[in-house]
N, C-alpha and C positions, 0 to 999 in steps of 0.2 A: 378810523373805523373801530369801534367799542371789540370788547377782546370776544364778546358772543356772536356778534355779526362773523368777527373774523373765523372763528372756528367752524360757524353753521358755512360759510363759505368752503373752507376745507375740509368742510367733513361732503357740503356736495360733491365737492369737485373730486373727491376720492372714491365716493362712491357712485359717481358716473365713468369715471376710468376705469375700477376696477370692475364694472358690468361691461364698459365696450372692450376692452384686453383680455385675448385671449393667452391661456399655456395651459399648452396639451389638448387645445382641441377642447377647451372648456376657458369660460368668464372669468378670472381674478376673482369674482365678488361668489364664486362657488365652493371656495376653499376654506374650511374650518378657520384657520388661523385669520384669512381676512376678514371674516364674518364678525372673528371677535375684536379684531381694530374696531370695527366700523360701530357695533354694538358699544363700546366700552366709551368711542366717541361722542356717541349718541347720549348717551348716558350721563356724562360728564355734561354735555350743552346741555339736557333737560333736568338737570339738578340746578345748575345757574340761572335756568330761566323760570323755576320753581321758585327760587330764591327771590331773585326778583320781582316776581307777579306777587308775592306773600310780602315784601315787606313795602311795593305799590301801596296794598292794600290797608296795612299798616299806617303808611303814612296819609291815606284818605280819610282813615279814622281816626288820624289825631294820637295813633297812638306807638307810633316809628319810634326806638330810641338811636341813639348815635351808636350804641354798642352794637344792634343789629345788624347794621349799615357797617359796621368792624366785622361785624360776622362774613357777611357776604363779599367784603373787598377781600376778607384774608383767604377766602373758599375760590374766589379767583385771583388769588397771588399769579404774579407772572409765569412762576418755571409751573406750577400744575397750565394756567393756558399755554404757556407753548410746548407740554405735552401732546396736544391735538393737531397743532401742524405735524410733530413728529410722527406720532400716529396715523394722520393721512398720507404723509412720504413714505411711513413704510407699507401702508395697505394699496397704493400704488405701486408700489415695487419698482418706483422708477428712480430712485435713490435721490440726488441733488441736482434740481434744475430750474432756472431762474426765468422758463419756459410756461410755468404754474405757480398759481396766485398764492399756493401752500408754501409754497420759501417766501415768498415777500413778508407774509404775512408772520413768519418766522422769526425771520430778520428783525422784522420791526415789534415783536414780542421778547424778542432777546435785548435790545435796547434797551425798553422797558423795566427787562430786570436787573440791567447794568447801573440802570439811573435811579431807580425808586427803592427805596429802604421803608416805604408802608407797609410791609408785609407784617417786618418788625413791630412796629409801632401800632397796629390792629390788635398783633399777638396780645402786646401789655395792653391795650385798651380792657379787653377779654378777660383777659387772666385778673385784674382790677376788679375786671365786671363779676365774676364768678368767686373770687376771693373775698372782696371787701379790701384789701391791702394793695400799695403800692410796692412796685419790685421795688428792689436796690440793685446794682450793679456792681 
């Protein structure tokens, strides 16, 4: 599952729990703070998928570079997406349970950033892109 599927996954499923869970005789999804998980979630998935539909477009006009396409893999680096399962475990308030699709989907984003060093390698593509000069190390 692509890291946007998986997020718009956990951002549902956090905001249908925290509407059916009640504290205090009121919804989860009525409380300031979880208002602003849910929003910042939100926020985060409609900028990636901004990203996306924009450089589609790009690329149907012939005019996508590789460096854009660095843009958007570096904008969803792994630890900012697995900020949003975090974000949906806390606007859940149900701390760690392998009961909801928001840890799995954790789990296998944590992996992600165990294994892949692209983060890196987008940054210099970018910094190339915007300088004209190659780093050194």
């Amino acid at each position: 599952m692509g890291r946007d599927r998986a997020a718009m996954a956990c951002f549902d499923e956090a905001l249908s729990y925290t509407k059916e869970r009640k504290m205090f005789g009121r919804p989860v999804a009525s409380f300031q703070l979880t208002q602003a998980k849910l929003a910042d979630m939100l926020t985060e998935i409609t900028s990636a998928q901004l990203i996306a539909l924009q450089l589609g477009r790009l690329k149907e006009a012939g005019k996508m570079r590789p460096q854009q396409v660095s843009l958007a893999k570096r904008k969803q680096r792994p630890d900012r997406a697995r900020h949003r399962p975090d974000r949906a475990r806390d606007a859940r308030a149900n701390g760690i349970s392998d009961e909801y699709q928001t840890m799995r989907h954790m789990c296998n984003l944590e992996s992600v950033d165990t294994y892949e060093g692209t983060y890196e390698i987008h940054t210099l593509v970018l910094g190339k892109d915007v300088t004209g000069i190659d780093a050194v190390s």
